[in-house]
KOLKOLFI-73133 format. One record per residue (C-alpha): x, y, z. Coordinates in steps of 0.1 Angstrom, whole numbers, padded with zeros to 4 digits, always signed. Example, Ala and Ser with C-alpha at 12.3 -4.5 7.8 and 13.67 -1.06 7.14 Angstrom:
2
+0123-0045+0078 +0137-0011+0071 
END
This chain:
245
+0000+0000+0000 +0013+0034-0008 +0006+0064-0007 +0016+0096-0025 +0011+0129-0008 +0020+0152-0043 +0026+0189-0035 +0011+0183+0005 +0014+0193+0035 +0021+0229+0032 +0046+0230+0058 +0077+0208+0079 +0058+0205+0110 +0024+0192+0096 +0048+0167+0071 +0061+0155+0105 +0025+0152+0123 +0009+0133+0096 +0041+0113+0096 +0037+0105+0132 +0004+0098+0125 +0007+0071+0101 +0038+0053+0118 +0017+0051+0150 -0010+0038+0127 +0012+0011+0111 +0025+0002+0150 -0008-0004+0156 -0015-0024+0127 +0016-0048+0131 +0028-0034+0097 +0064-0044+0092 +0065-0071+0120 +0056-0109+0113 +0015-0104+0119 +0014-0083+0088 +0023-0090+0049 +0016-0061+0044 +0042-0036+0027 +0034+0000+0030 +0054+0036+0016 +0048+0069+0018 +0062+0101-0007 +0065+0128+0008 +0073+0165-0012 +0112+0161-0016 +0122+0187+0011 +0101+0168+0034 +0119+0132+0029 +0147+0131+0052 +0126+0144+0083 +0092+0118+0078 +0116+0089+0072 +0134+0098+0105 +0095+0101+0118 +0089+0067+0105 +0117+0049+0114 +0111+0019+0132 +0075+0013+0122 +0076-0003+0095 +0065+0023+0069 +0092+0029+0045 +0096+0063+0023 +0100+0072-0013 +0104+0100-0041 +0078+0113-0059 +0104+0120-0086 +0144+0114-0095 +0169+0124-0122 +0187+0098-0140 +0220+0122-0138 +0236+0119-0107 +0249+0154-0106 +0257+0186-0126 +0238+0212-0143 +0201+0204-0139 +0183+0227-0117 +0153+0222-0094 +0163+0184-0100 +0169+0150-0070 +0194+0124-0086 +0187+0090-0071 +0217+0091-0049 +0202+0119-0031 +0170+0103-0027 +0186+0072-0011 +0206+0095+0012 +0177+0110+0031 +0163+0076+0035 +0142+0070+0002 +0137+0035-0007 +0111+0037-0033 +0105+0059-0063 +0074+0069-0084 +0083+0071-0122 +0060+0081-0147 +0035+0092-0125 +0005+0110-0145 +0012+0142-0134 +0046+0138-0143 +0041+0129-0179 +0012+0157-0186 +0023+0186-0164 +0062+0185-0172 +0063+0161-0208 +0079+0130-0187 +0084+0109-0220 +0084+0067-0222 +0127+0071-0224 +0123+0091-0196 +0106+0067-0177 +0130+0045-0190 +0165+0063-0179 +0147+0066-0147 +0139+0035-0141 +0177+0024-0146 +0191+0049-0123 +0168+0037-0099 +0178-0003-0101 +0214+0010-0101 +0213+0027-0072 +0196-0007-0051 +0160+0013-0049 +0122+0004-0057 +0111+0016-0089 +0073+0024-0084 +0067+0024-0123 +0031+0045-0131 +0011+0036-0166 -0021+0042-0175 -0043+0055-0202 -0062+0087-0206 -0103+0093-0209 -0096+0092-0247 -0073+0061-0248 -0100+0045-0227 -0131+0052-0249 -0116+0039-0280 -0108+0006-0259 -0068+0009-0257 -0063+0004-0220 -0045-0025-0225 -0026-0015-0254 -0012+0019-0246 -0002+0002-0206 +0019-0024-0230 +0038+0000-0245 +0042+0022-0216 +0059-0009-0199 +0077-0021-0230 +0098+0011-0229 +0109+0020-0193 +0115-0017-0189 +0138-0021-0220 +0169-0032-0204 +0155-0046-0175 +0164-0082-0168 +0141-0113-0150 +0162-0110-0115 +0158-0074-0116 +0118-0076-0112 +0122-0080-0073 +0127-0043-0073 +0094-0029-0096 +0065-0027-0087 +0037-0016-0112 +0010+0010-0108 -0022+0012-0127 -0036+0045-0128 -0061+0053-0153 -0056+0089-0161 -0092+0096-0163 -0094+0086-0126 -0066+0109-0108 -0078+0135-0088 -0118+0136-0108 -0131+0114-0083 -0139+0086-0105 -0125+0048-0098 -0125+0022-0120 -0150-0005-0112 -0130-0032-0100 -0141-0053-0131 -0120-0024-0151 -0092-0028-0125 -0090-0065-0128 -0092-0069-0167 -0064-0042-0170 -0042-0057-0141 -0043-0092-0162 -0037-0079-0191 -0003-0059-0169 +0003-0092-0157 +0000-0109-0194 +0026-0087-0206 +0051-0098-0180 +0046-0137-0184 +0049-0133-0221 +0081-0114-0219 +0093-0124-0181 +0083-0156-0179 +0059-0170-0155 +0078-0168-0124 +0081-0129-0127 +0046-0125-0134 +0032-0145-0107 +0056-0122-0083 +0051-0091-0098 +0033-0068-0078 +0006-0051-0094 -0010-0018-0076 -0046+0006-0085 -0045+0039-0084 -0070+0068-0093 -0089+0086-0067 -0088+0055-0041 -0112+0059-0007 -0119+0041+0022 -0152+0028+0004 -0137+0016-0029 -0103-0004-0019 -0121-0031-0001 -0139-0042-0029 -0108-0035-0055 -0087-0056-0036 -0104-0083-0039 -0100-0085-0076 -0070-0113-0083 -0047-0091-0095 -0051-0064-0079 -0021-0065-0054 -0027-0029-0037 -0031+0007-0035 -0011+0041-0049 -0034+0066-0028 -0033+0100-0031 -0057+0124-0016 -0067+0096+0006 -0035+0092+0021 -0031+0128+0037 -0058+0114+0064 -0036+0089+0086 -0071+0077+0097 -0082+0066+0066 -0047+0059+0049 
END
């Protein structure tokens, strides 16, 4: 289960409260600790990272970037390389998120490079694909998720899967309040799953962890998750209440 806070909290100290929040949460919930098979992240605004994993230490919740560089220095302002991320305690990283892709032209090769730098540097890579409203209507879920992953996976190799998880977000559904009915969810997810058995191998694809994500609420997860391959969560708005996180 993850969950990505985007451009919230506003400030340091309520990044730390809601941080304290959901550790004490995951205490409570045995998260981390033999009772629990569950696996939960938060990401945090960059400027924020270091401080809510030092928050969360020790409860189980681990921390990731929203966003990395594939450069590991030099000339690119307002940029994070990788190595940055993992020195302030990031373990996880979104890549292709969305937003990224429509807001600032995040391209497949980017996904791509990021990706790499990401498995290089011993990290998650939390890898986003989905189609938009359009894509949807004219039936290309499937289609346009295929060549999202054939592209930032090019390169990637069967032993390296440990380390990616997938995240279905249909576009359509971030931030609109719309959710995919969980017979959408599912038929996509296999189709995600497909992919990777046809060019992974069985093995990978039975592992692979597959999450939803697109406006997710305390009254839609419990019925998404119980679609097969529906593996868990990318929460956004949702995840800013540690209650209902």
């Amino acid at each position: 289960m993850a969950g990505n806070w985007k451009l919230n909290p506003k400030t340091l100290d309520e990044a730390r409260t809601l941080a304290a929040l959901v550790g004490a949460a995951a205490r409570d919930g045995g998260i981390g600790t033999n009772k629990s098979k569950t696996e939960v992240f938060v990401c945090p605004p960059a400027p924020f990272a270091a401080e809510v994993a030092r928050t969360l230490e020790g409860s189980g919740v681990a921390v990731g970037a929203q966003n990395i560089y594939f450069e590991a220095s030099g000339a690119f302002t307002g940029e994070m390389s990788a190595e940055m991320a993992k020195s302030v305690g990031c373990t996880h990283v979104l890549i292709g998120h969305s937003e990224r892709r429509e807001l600032f032209g995040e391209t497949d090769e980017m996904t791509r490079l990021k990706t790499r730098k990401t498995l290089d540097c011993g990290m998650t890579a939390v890898l986003c694909i989905g189609e938009t409203k359009e894509e949807y209507e004219r039936g290309e879920a499937k289609k346009v998720c295929n060549r999202q992953l054939s592209a930032a996976l090019s390169g990637v190799e069967a032993d390296e899967m440990s380390k990616v998880i997938i995240a279905y977000e249909p576009v359509w559904a971030i931030g609109t309040g719309l959710t995919a009915t969980p017979a959408i969810a599912q038929s996509v997810h296999a189709g995600i799953r497909q992919w990777f058995r046809t060019n992974y191998g069985e093995s990978v694809a039975a592992k692979i962890q597959i999450q939803y994500g697109g406006s997710v609420k305390p009254e839609t997860v419990d019925e998404l998750m119980q679609a097969p391959d529906v593996d868990g969560c990318l929460v956004g708005g949702a995840s800013l209440n540690a209650e209902q996180f």
